[in-house]
py3Dmol code that shows the C-alpha trace and the ligand (Angstrom):
import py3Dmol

protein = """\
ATOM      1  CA  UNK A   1       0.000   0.000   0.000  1.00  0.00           C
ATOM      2  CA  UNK A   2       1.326   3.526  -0.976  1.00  0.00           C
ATOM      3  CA  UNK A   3       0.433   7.209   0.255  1.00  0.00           C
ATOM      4  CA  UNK A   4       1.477   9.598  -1.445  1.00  0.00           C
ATOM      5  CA  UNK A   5       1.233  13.649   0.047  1.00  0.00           C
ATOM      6  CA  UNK A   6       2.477  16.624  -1.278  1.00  0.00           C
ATOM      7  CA  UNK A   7       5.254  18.734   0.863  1.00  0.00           C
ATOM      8  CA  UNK A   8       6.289  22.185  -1.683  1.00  0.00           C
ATOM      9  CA  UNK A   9       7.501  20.495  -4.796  1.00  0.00           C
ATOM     10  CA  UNK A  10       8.491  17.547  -2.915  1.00  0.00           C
ATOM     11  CA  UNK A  11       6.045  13.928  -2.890  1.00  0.00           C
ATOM     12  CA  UNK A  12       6.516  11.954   0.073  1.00  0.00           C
ATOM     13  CA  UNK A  13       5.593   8.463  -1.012  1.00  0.00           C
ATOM     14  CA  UNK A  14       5.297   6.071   2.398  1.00  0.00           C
ATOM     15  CA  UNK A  15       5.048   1.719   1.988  1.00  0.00           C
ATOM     16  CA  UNK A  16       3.491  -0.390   4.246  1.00  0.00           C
ATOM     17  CA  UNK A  17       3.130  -4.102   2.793  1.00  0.00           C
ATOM     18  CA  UNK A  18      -0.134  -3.907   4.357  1.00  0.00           C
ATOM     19  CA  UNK A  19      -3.416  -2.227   4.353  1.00  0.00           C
ATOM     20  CA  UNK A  20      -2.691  -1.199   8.315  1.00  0.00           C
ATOM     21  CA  UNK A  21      -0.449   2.007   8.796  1.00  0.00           C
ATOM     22  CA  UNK A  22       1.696  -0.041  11.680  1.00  0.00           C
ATOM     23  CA  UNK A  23       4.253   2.526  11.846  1.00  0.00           C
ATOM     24  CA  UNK A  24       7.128   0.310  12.772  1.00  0.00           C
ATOM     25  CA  UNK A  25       6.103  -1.452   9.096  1.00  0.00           C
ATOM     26  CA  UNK A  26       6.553   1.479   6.758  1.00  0.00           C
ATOM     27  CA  UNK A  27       8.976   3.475   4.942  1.00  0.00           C
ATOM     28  CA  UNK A  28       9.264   6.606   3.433  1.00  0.00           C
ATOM     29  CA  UNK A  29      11.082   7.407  -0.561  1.00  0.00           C
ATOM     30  CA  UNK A  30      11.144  10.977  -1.926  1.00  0.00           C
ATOM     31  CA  UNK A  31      10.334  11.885  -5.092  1.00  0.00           C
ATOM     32  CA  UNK A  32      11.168  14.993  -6.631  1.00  0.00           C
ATOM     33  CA  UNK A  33      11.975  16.923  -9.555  1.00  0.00           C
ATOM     34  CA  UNK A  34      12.917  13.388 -11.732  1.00  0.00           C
ATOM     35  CA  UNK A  35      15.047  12.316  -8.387  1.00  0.00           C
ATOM     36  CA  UNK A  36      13.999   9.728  -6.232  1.00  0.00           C
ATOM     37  CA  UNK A  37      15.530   9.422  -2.620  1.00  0.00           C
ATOM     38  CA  UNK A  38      15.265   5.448  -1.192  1.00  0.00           C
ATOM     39  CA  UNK A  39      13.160   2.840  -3.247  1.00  0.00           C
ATOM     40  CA  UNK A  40      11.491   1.714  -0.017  1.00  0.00           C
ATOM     41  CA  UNK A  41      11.261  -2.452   0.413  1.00  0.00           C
ATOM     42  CA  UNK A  42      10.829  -5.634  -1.719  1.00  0.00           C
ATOM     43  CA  UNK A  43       7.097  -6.312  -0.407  1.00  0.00           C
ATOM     44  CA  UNK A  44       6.050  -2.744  -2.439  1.00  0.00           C
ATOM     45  CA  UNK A  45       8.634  -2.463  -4.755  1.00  0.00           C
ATOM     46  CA  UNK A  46       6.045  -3.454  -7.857  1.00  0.00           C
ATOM     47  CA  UNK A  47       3.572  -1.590  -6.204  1.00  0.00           C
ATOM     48  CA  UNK A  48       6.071   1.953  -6.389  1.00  0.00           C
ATOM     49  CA  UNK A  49       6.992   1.517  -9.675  1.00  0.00           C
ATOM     50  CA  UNK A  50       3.551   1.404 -11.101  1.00  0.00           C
ATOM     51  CA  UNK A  51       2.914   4.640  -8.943  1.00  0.00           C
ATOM     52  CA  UNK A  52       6.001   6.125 -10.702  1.00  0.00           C
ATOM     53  CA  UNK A  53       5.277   5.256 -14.611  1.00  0.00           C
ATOM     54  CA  UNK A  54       3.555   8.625 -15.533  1.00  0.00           C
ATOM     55  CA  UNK A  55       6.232  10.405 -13.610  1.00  0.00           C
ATOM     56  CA  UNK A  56       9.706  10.891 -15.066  1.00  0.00           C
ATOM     57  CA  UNK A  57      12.432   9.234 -12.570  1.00  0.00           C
ATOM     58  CA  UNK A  58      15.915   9.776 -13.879  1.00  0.00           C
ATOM     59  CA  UNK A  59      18.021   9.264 -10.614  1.00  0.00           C
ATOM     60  CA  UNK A  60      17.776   7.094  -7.722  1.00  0.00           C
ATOM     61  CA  UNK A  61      19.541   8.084  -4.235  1.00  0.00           C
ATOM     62  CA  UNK A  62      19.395   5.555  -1.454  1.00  0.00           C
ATOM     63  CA  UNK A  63      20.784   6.924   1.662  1.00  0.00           C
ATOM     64  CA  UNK A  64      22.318   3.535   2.836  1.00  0.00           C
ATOM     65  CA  UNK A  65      22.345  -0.273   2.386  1.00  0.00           C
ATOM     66  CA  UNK A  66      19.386  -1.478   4.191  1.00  0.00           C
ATOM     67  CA  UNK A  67      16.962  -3.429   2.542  1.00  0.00           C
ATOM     68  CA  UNK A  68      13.695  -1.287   3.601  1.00  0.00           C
ATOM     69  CA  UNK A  69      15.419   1.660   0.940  1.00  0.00           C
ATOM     70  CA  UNK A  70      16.914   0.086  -1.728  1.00  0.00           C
ATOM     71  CA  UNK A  71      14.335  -2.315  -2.874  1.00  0.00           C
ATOM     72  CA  UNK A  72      12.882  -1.064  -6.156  1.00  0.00           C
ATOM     73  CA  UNK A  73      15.876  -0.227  -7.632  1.00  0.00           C
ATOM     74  CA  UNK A  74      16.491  -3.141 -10.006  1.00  0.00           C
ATOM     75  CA  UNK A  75      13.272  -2.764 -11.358  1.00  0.00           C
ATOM     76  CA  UNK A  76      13.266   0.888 -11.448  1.00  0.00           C
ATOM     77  CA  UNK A  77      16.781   0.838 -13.345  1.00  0.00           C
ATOM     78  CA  UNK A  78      14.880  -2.114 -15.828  1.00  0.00           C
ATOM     79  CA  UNK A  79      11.553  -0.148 -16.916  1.00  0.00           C
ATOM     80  CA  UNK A  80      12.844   3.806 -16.457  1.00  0.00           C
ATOM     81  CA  UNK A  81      16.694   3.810 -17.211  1.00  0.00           C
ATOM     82  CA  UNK A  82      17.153   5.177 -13.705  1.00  0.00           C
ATOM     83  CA  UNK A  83      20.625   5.699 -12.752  1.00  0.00           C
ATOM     84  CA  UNK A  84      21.417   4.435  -8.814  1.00  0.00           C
ATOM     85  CA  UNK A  85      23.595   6.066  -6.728  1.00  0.00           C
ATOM     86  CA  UNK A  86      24.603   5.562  -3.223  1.00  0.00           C
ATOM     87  CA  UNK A  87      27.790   6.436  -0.552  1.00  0.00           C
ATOM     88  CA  UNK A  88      30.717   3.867  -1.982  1.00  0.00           C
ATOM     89  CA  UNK A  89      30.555   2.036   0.868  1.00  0.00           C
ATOM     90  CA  UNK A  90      26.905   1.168   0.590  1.00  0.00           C
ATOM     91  CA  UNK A  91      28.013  -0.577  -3.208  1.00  0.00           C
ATOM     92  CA  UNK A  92      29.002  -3.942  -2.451  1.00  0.00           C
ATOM     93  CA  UNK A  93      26.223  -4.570   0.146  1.00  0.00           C
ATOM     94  CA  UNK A  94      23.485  -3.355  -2.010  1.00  0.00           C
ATOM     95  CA  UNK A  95      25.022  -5.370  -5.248  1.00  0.00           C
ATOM     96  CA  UNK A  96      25.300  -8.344  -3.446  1.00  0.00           C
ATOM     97  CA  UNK A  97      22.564 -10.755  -2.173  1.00  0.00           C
ATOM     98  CA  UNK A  98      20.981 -10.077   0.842  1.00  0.00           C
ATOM     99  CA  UNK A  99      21.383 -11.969   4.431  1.00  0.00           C
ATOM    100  CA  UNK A 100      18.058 -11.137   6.528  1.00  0.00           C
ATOM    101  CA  UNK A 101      16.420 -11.897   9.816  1.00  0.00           C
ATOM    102  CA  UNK A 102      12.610 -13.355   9.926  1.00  0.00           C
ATOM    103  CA  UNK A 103      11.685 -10.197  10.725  1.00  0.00           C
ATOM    104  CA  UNK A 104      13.321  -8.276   8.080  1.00  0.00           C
ATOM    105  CA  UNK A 105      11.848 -10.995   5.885  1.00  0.00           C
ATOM    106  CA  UNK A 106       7.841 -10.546   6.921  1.00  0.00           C
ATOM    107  CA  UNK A 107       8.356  -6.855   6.905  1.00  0.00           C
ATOM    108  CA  UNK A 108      10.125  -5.971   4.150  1.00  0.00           C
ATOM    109  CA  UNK A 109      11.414  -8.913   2.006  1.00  0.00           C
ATOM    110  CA  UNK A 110      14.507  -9.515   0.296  1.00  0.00           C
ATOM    111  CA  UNK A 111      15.950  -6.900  -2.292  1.00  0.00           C
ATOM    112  CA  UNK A 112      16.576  -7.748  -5.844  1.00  0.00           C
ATOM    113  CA  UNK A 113      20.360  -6.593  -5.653  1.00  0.00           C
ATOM    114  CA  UNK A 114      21.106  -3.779  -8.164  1.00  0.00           C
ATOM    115  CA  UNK A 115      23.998  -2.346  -9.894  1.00  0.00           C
ATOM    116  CA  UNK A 116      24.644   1.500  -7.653  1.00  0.00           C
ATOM    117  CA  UNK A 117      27.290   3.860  -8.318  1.00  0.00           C
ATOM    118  CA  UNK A 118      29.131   5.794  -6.717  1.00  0.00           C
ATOM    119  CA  UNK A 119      27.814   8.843  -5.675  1.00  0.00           C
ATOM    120  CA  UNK A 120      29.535  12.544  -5.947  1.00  0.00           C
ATOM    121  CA  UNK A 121      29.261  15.524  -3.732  1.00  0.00           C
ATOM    122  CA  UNK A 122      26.531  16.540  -5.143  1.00  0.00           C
ATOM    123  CA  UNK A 123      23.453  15.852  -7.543  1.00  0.00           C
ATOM    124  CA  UNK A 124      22.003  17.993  -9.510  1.00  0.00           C
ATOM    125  CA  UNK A 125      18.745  17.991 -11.232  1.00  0.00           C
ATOM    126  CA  UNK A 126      16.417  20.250 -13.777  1.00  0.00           C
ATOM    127  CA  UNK A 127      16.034  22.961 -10.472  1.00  0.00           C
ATOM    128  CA  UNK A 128      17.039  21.876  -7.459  1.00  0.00           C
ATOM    129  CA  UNK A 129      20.685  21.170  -7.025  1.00  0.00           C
ATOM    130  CA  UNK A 130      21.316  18.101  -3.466  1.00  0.00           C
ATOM    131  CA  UNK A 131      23.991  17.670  -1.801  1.00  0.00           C
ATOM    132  CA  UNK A 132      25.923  14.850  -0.417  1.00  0.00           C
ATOM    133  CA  UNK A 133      26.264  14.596   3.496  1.00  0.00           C
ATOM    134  CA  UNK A 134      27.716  11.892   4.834  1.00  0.00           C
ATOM    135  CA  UNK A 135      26.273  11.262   7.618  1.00  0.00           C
ATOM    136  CA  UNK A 136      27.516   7.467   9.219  1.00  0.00           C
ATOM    137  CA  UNK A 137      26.264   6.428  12.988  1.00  0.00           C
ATOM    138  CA  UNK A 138      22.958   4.116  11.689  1.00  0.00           C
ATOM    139  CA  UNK A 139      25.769   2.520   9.225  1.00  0.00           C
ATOM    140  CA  UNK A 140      28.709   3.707   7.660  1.00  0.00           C
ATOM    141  CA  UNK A 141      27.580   4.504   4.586  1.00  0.00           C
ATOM    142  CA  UNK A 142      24.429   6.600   5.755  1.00  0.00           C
ATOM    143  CA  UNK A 143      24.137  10.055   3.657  1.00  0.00           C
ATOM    144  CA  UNK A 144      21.583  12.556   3.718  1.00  0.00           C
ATOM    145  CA  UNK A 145      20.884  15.055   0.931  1.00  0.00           C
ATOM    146  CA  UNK A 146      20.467  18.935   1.224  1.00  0.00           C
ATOM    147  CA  UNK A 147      18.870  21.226  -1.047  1.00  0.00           C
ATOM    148  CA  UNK A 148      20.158  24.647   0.524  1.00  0.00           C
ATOM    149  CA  UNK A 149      17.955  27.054  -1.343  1.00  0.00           C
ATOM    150  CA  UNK A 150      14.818  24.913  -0.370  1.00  0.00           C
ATOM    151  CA  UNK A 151      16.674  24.367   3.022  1.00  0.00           C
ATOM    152  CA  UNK A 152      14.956  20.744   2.561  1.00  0.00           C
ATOM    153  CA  UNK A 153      16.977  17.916   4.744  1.00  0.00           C
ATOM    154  CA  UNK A 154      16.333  14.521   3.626  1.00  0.00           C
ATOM    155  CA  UNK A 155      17.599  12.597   6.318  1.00  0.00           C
ATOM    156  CA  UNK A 156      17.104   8.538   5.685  1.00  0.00           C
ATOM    157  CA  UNK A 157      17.603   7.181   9.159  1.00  0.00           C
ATOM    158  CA  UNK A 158      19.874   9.533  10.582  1.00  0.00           C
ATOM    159  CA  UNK A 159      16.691  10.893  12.666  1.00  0.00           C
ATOM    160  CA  UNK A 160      14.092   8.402  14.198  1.00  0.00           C
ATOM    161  CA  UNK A 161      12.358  10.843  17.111  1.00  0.00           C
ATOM    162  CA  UNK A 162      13.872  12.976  19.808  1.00  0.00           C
ATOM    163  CA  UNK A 163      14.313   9.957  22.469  1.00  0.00           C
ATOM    164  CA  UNK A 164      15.354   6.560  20.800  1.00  0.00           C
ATOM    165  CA  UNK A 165      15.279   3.464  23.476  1.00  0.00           C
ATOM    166  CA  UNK A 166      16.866   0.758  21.104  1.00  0.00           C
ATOM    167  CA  UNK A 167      19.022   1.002  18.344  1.00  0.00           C
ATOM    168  CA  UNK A 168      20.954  -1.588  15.709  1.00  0.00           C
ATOM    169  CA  UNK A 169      23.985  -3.530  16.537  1.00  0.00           C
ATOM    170  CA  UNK A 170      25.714  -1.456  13.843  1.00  0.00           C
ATOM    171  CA  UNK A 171      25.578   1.501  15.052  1.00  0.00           C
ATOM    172  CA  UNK A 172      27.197   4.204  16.611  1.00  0.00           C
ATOM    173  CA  UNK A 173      25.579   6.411  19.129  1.00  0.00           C
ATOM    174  CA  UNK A 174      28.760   9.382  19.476  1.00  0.00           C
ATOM    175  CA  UNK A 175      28.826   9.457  15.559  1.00  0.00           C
ATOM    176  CA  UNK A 176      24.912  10.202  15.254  1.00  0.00           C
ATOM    177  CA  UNK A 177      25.193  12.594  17.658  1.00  0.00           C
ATOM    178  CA  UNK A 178      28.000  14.186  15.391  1.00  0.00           C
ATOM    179  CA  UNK A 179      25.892  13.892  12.204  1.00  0.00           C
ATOM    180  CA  UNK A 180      22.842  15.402  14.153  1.00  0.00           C
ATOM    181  CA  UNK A 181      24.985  17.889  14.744  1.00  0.00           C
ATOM    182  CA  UNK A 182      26.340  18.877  11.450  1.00  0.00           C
ATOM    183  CA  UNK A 183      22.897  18.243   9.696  1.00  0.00           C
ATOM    184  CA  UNK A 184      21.731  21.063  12.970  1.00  0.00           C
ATOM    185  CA  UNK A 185      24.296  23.388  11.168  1.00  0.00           C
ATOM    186  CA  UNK A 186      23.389  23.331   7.897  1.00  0.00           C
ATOM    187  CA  UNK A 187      19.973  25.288   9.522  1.00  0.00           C
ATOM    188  CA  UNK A 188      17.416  22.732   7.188  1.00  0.00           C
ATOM    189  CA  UNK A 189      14.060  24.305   7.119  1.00  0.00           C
ATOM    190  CA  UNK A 190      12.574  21.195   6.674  1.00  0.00           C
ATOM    191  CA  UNK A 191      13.211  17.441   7.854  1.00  0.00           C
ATOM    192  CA  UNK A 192      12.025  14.635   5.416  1.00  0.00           C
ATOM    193  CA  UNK A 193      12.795  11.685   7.506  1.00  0.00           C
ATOM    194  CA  UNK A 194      12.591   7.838   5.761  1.00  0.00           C
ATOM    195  CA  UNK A 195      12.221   6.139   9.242  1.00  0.00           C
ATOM    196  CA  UNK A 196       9.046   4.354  10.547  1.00  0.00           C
ATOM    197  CA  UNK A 197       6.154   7.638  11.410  1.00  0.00           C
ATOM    198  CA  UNK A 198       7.755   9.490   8.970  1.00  0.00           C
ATOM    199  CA  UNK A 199       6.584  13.114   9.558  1.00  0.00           C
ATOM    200  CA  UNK A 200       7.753  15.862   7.559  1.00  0.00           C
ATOM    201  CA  UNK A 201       9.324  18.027  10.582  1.00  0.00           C
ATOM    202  CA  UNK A 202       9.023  22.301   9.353  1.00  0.00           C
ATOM    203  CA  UNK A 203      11.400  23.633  11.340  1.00  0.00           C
ATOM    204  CA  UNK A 204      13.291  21.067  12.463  1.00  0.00           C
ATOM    205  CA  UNK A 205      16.468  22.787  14.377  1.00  0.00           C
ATOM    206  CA  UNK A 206      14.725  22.748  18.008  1.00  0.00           C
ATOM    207  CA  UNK A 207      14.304  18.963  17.666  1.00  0.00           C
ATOM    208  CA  UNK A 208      17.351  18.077  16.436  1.00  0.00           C
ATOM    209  CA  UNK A 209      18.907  19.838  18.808  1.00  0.00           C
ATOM    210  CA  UNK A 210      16.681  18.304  21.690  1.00  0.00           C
ATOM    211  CA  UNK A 211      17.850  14.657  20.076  1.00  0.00           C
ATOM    212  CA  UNK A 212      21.342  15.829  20.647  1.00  0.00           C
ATOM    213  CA  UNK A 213      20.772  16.532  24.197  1.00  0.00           C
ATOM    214  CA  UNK A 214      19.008  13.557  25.164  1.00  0.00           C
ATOM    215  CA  UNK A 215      21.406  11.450  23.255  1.00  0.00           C
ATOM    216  CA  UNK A 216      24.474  13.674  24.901  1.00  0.00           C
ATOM    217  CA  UNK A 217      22.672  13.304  28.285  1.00  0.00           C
ATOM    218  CA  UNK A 218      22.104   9.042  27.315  1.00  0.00           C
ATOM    219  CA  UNK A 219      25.797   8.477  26.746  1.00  0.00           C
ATOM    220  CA  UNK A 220      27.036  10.514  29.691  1.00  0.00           C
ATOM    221  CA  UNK A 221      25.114   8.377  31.866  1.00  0.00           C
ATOM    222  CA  UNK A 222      26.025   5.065  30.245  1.00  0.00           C
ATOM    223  CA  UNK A 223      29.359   6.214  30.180  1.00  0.00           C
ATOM    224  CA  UNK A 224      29.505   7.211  33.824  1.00  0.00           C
ATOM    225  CA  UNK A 225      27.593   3.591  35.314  1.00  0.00           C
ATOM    226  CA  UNK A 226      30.208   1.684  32.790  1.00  0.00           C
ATOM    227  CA  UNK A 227      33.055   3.476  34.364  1.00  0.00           C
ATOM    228  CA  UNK A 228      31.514   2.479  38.001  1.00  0.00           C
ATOM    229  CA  UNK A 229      31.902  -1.107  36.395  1.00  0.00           C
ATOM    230  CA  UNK A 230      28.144  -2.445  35.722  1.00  0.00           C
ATOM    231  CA  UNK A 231      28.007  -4.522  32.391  1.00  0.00           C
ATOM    232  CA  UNK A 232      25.608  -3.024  29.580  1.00  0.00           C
ATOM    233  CA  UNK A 233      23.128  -5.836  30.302  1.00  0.00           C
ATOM    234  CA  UNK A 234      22.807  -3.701  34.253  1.00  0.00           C
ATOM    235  CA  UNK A 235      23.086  -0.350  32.549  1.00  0.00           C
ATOM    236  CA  UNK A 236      20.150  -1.487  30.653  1.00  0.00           C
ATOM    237  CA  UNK A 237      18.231  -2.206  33.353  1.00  0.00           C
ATOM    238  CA  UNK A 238      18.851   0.849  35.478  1.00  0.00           C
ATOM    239  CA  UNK A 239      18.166   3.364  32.508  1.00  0.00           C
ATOM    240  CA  UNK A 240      15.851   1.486  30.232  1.00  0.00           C
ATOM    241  CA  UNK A 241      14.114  -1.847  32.626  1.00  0.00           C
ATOM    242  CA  UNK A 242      12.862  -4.277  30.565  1.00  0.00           C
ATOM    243  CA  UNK A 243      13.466  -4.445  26.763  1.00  0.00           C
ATOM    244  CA  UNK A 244      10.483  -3.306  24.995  1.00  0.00           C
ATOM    245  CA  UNK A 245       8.340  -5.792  22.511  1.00  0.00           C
ATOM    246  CA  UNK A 246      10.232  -4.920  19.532  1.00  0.00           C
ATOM    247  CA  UNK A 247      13.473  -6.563  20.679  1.00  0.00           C
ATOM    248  CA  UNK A 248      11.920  -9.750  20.893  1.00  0.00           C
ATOM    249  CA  UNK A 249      10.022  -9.124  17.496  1.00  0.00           C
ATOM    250  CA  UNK A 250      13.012  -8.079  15.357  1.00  0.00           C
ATOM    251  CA  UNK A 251      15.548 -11.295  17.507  1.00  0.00           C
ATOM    252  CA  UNK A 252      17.170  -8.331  19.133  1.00  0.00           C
ATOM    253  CA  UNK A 253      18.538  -6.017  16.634  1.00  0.00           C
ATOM    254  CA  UNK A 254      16.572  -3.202  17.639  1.00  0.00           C
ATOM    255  CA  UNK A 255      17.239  -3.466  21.990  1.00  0.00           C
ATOM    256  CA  UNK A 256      17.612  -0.716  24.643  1.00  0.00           C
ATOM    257  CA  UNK A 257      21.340  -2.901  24.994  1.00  0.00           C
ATOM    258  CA  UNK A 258      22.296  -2.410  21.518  1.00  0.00           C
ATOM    259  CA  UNK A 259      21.612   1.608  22.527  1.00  0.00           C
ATOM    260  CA  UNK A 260      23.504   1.009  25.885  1.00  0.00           C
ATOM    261  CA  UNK A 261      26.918  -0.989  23.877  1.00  0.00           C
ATOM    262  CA  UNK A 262      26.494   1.682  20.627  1.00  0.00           C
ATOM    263  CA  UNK A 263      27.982   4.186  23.255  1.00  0.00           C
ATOM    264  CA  UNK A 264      30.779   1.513  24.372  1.00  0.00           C
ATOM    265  CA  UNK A 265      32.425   1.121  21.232  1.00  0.00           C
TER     266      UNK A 265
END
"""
ligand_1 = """\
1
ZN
Zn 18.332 1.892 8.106
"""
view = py3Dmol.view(width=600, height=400)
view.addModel(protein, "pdb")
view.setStyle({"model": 0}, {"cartoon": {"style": "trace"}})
view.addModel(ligand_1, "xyz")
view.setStyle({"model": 1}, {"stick": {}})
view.zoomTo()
view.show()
């Protein structure tokens, strides 16, 4: 299922594989002026390419590897010509076969792999002119685009609310913070977030900068109870108590200990 809603020039198109908006289960691509930013997952992939054959995609960003925005892009490269682009890093893993848990699997199914480039500093297209920031801490090859005129921030899953309790194995809480913070700098007037509720954010500098803080304020006190010697299974339980349901749903790779060892690394 696909809803698509107009922000300025700029279509937000959010996937869900079903007819329920579970939050948790969708996924948000970007389409705009011939550019499309993340091709969403392999349950809807068929499903967005339809939606896009009376529009005119040239270009395909995805702003990292995983499989819930990069899932249409072998068939949008086979019917429209589009040209794929993502951070070098993100290359091999999106070229190469995909290894996913039962979760990933139900939710958002397994990619067709697809042949990316490389991407530049920038992209330009017909009016708008994006570009590159490389933004790692979700992965290593996580990039959000900017369109400084339009002060539009497309942010992939650099930003997923102002107080996160779990988090991936991969990541890497002190370098989100230090994305946050240079994304906060480049003063975005607008936040167009891929992750799960998806709202466009207008003015997004006061929350990004309230992320920051509770993030800052997270790791300081992880920091201080591993330095007193608890393990991150007991700093866990003293910040967070019990994991919430989604640990259990996705076999642990989103957990409140995953947030507590992302500051540890
Ligand atoms: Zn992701």
């Amino acid at each position: 299922m696909i809803i698509a809603t107009q922000y300025e020039e700029v279509t937000q198109i959010k996937m869900n594989r079903y007819a329920e908006f579970n939050p948790s289960y969708s996924v948000c691509a970007y389409l705009v002026d011939g550019l499309l930013i993340d091709s969403g997952q392999a349950h809807t992939a068929e499903e967005l390419t339809d939606f896009l054959k009376d529009k005119e995609i040239r270009t395909v960003v995805n702003t990292h590897y995983h499989e819930d925005h990069i899932s249409a892009n072998a068939l949008l490269k086979e019917r429209y010509g589009a040209e794929l682009l993502a951070h070098p890093l993100a290359i091999d893993k999106i070229n190469k076969p995909a290894t996913l848990y039962p979760y990933q699997e139900e939710v958002w199914g397994y990619p067709i792999p697809s042949q990316v480039k490389a991407i530049g500093d920038s992209v330009t297209t017909q009016h708008f002119r994006f570009e590159v920031i490389p933004t790692p801490g979700h992965c290593d090859d996580h990039i959000c685009l900017f369109e400084r005129r339009q002060g539009w921030l497309f942010s992939g899953d650099l930003f997923f609310g102002t107080r996160p309790n779990v988090a991936r194995p991969e990541e890497n809480q002190w370098q989100i913070v230090a994305s946050l913070r240079k994304v906060r700098d480049l003063m975005p007037r607008a936040l167009f977030p891929a992750a799960r509720g998806a709202r466009v954010i207008t003015g997004p500098v006061p929350v990004l900068e309230e992320t920051i803080r509770y993030l800052e304020d997270l790791g300081q006190r992880v920091t201080e109870l591993n330095d007193k010697g608890l393990s991150p299974d007991e700093i866990r339980k003293q910040i967070f108590g019990d994991e919430p349901p989604l640990a259990e749903f996705t076999q642990q790779q989103f957990s409140s200990l995953n947030l507590v060892k992302s500051y540890l690394k």
